[in-house]
LOMAR-144862 format. One line per 8 residues: number of its first residue (from 1); their letters; for each residue x, y, z of N, C-alpha, C, O. Coordinates in pm, 1 decimal, decimal comma. Layout:
<dobas>
NUM) A) X/Y/Z/X/Y/Z/X/Y/Z/X/Y/Z ~ ...
</dobas>
This chain:
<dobas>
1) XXXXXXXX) 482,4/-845,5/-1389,8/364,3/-805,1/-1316,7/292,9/-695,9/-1396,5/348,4/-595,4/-1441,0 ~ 166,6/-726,2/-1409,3/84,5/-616,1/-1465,6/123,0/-514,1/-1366,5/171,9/-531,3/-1254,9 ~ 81,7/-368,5/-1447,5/103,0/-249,2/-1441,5/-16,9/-164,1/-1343,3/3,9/-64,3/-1274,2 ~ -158,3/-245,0/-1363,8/-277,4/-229,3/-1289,0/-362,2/-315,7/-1262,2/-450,7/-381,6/-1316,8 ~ -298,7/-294,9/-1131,8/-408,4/-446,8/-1023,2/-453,8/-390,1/-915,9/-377,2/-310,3/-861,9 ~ -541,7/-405,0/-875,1/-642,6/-426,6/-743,6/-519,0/-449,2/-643,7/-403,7/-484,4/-668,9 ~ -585,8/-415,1/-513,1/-469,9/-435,2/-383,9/-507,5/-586,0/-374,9/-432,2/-653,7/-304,8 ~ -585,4/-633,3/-419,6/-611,2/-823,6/-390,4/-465,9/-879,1/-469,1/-370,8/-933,0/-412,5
9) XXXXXXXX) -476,2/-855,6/-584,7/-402,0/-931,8/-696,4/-251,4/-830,8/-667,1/-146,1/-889,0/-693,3 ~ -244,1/-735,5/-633,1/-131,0/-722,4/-578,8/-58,5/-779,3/-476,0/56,4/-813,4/-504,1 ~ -104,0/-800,2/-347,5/-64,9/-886,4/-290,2/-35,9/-1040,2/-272,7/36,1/-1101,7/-194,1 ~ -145,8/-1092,0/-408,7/-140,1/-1212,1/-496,4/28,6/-1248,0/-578,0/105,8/-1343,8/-580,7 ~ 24,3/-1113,8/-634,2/136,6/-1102,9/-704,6/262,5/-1101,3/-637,6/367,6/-1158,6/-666,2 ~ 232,8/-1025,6/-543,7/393,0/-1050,6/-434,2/407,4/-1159,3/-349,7/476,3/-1147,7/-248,4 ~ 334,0/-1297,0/-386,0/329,9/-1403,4/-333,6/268,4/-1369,9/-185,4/307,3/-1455,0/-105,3 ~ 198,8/-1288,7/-135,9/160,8/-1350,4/24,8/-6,8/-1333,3/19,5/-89,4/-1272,1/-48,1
17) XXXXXXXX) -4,5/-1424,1/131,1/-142,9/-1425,1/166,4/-172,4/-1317,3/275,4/-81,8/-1249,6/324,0 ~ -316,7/-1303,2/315,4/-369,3/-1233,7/364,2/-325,0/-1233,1/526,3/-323,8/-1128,2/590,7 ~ -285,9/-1374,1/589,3/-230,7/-1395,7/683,1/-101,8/-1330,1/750,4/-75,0/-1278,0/858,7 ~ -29,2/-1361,9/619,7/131,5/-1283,0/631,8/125,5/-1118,2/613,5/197,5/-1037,7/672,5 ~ 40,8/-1093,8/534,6/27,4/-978,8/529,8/-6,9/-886,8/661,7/64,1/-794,5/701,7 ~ -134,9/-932,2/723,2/-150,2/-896,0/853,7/-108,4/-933,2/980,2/-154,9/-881,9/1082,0 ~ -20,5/-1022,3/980,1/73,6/-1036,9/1054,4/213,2/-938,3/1093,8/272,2/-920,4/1200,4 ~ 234,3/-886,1/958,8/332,3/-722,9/947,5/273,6/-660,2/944,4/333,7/-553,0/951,2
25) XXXXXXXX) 127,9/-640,0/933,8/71,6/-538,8/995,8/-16,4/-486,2/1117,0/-78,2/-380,0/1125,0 ~ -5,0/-593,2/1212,5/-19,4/-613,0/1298,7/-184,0/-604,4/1325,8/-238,4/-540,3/1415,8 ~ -250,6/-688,8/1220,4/-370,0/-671,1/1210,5/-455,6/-794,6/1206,4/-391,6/-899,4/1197,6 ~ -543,7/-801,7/1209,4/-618,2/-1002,5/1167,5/-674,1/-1023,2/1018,7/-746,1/-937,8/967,0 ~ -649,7/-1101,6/974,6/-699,2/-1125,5/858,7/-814,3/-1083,7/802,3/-819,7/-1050,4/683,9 ~ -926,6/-1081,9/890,5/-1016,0/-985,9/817,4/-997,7/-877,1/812,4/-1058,3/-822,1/720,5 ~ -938,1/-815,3/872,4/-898,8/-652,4/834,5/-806,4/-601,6/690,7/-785,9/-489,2/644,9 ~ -769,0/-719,4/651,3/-648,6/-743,2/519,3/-807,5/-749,8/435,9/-821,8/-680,4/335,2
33) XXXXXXXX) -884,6/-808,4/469,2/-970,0/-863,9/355,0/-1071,8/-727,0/329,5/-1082,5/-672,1/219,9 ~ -1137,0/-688,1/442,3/-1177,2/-570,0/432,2/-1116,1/-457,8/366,9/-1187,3/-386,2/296,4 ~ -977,1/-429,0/382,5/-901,5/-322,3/342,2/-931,8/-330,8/165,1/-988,3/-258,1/83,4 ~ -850,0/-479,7/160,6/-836,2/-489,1/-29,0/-969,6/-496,2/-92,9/-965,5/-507,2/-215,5 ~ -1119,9/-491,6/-23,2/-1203,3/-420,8/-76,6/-1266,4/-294,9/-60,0/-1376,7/-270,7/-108,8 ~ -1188,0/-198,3/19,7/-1232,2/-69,5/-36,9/-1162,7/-4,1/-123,4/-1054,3/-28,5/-176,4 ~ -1250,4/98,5/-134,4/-1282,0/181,8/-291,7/-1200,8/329,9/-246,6/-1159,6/410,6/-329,9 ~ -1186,1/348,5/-79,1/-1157,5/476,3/-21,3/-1109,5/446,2/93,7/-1169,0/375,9/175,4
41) XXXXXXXX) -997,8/496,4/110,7/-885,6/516,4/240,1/-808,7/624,2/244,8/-795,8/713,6/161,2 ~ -767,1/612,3/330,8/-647,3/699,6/356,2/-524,0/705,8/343,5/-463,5/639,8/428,0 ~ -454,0/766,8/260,9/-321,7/754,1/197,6/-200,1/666,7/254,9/-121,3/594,3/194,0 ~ -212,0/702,4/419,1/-128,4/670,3/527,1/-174,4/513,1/535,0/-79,3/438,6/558,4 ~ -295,1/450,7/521,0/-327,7/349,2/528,4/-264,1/257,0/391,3/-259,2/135,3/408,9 ~ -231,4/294,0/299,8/-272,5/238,2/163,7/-93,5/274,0/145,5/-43,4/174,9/92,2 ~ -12,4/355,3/166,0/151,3/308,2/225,4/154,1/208,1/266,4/186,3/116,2/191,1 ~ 113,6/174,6/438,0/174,8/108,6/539,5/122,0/-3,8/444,8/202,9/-94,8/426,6
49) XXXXXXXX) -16,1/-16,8/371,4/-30,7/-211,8/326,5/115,6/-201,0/199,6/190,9/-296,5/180,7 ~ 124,7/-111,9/151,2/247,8/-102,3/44,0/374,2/-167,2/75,3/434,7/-268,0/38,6 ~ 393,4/-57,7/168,7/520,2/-50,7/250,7/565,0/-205,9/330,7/679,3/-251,2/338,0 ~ 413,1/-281,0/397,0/424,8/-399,7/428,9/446,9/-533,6/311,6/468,3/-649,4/347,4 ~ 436,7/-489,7/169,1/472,1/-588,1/87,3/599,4/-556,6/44,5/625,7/-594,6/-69,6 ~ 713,6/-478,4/124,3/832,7/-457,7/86,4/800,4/-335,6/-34,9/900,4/-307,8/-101,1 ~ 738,5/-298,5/-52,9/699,7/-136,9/-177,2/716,1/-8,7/-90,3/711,0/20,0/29,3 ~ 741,6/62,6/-225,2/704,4/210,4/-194,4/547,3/282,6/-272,1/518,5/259,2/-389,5
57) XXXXXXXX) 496,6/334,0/-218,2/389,1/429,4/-239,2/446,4/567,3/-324,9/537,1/637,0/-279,4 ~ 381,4/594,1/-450,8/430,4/714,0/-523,3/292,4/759,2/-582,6/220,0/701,2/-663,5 ~ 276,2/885,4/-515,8/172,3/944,2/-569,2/224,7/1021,7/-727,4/338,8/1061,3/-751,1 ~ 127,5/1027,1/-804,0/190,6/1103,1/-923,4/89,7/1133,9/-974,4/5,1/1047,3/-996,6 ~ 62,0/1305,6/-1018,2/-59,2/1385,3/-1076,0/7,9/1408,1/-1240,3/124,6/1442,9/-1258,4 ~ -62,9/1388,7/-1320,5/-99,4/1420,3/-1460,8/-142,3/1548,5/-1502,8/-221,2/1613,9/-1434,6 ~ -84,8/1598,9/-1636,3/-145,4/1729,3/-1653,6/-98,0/1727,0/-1789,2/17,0/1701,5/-1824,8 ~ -244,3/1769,7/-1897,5/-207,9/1742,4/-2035,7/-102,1/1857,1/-2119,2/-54,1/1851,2/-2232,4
65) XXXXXXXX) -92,9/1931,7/-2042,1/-18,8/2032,7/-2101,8/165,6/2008,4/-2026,1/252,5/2091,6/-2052,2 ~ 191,7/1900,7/-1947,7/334,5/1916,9/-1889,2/375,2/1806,4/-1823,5/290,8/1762,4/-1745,4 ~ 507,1/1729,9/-1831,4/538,6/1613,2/-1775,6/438,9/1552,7/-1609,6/381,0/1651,2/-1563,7 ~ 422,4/1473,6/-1555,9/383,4/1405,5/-1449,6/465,0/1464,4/-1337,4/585,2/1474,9/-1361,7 ~ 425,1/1503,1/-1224,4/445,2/1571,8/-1127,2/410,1/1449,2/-1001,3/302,2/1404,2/-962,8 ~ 548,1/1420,6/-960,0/564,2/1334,5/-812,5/529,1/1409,6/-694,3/592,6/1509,1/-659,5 ~ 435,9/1367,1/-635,9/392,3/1480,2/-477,4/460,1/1369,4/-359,7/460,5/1250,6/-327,3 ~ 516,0/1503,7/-323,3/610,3/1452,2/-205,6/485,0/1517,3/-64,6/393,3/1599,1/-72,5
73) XXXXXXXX) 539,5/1432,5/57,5/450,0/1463,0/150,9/287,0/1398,8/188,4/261,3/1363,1/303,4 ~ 203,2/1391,5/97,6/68,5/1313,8/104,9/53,4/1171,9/156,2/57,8/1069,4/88,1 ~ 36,6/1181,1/274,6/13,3/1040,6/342,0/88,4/1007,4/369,9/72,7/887,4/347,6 ~ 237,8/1025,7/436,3/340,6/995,8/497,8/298,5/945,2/606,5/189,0/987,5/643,7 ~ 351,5/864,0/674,2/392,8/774,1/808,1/511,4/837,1/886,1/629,1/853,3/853,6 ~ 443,8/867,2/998,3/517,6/922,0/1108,7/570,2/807,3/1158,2/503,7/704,8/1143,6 ~ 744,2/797,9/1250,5/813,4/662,5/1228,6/709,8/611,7/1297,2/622,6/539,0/1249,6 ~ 716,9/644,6/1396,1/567,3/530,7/1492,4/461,5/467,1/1419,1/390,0/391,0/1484,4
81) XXXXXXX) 431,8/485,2/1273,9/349,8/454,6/1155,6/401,3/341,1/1119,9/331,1/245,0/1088,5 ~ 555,2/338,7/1120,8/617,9/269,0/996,3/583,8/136,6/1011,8/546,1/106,1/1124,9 ~ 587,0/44,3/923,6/602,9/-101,5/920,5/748,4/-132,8/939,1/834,9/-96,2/859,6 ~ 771,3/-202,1/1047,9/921,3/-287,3/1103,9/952,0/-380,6/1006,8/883,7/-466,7/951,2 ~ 1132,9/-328,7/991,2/1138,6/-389,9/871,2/1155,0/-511,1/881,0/1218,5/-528,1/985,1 ~ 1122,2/-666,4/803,2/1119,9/-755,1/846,3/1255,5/-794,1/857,4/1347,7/-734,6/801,7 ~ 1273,3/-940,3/962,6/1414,3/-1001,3/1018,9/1511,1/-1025,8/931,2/1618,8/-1071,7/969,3
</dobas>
């Protein structure tokens, strides 16, 4: 799998369609379709579609002077957030 894809071709890549997808997320298909074309969301939003293709979400900041720095905390899912894990 490429290294940088669009949330379309990501979910392309993890074999599901837009259907299955919003089906674990308890959403309708146009809302899958809408989502994988914006440009701006919310962290918590952009997990749970993660989190619903079986992924984890890892934020990671850059800095030219010192290794990559993992931020813990940003956009977490409160459990009531979480995506149920599938059967």
């Amino acid at each position: 799998m490429e290294r940088d894809l669009p949330l379309a071709e990501l979910r392309r890549a993890r074999l599901m369609t837009q259907e299955q997808l919003a089906a674990d997320l308890h959403v309708n298909q146009a809302s899958v379709a809408k989502l994988e074309r914006r440009t701006d969301m919310y962290l918590s939003t952009l997990r749970r579609f993660v989190e619903a293709m079986c992924g984890e979400l890892e934020i990671v900041a850059g800095f030219p002077d010192q290794p990559q720095v993992r931020l813990r905390g940003i956009g977490e899912l409160t459990e009531d957030e979480r995506v149920p894990d599938a059967p």
